[in-house]
C-alpha positions in Angstrom: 162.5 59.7 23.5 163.5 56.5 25.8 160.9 53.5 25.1 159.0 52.4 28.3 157.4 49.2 26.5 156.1 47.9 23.4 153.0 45.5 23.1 151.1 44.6 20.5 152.5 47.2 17.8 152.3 49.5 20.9 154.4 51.9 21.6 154.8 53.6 24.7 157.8 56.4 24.9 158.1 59.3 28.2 160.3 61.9 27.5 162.7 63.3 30.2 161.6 67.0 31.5 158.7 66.9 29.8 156.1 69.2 31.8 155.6 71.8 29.9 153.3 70.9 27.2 150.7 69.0 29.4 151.7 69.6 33.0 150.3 66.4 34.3 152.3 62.8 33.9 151.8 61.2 30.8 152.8 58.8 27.6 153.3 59.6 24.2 152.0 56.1 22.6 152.4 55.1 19.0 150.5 52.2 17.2 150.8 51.8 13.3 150.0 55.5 11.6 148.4 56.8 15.2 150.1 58.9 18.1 148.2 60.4 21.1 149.3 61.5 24.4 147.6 59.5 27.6 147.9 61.3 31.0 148.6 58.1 34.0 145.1 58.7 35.0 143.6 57.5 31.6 143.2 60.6 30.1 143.3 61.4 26.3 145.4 64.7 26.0 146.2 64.4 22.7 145.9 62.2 19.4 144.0 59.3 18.7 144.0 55.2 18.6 141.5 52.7 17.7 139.3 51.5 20.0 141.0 48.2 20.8 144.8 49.8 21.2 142.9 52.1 23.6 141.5 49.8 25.7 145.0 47.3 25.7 146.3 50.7 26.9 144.3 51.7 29.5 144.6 47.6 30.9 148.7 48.5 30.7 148.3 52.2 32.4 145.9 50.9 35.2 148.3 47.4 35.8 151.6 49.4 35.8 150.2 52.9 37.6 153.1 52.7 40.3 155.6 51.9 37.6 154.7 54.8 35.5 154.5 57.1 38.1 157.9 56.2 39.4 159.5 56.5 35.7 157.3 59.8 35.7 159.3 61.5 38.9 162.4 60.1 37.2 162.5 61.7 33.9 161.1 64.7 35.3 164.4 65.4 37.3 166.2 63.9 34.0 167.3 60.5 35.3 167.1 57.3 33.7 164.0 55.1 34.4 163.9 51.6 33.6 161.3 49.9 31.0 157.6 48.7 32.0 156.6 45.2 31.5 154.4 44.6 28.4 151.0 42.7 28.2 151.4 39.4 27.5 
């Protein structure tokens, strides 16, 4: 699964045609012994992080919304996407 950023021991990964699971765009993120799934709209599908990854997260989702969503339409129709600048 191609990495969109790291941050912080943050992971964030999107995986190309990946709609059937969730059927909405999202990020698989991975931070020490955690995973979860996080839709673009902020939205916990799956998993779990602590409460500080979370919210460094959410601050990256809500900065790089267009980003995402443009990497979102990409590996939907299986093309490369480029990565996603990480918090500083």
């Amino acid at each position: 699964m191609p990495e969109l950023s790291r941050f912080f021991n943050i992971v964030v990964r999107m995986f190309y045609s990946d709609q059937s699971e969730h059927n909405k765009p999202h990020v698989h993120v991975e931070y020490n012994e955690f995973r979860a799934v996080v839709g673009l709209d902020g939205e916990l599908l799956a998993g779990h992080l602590p409460t500080k990854q979370w919210r460094l997260l959410l601050g990256w989702i809500t900065l790089h919304e267009e980003e995402l969503y443009i990497a979102w339409n990409q590996a939907v129709r299986n093309e490369p996407f480029g990565k996603v600048a990480p918090l500083n």
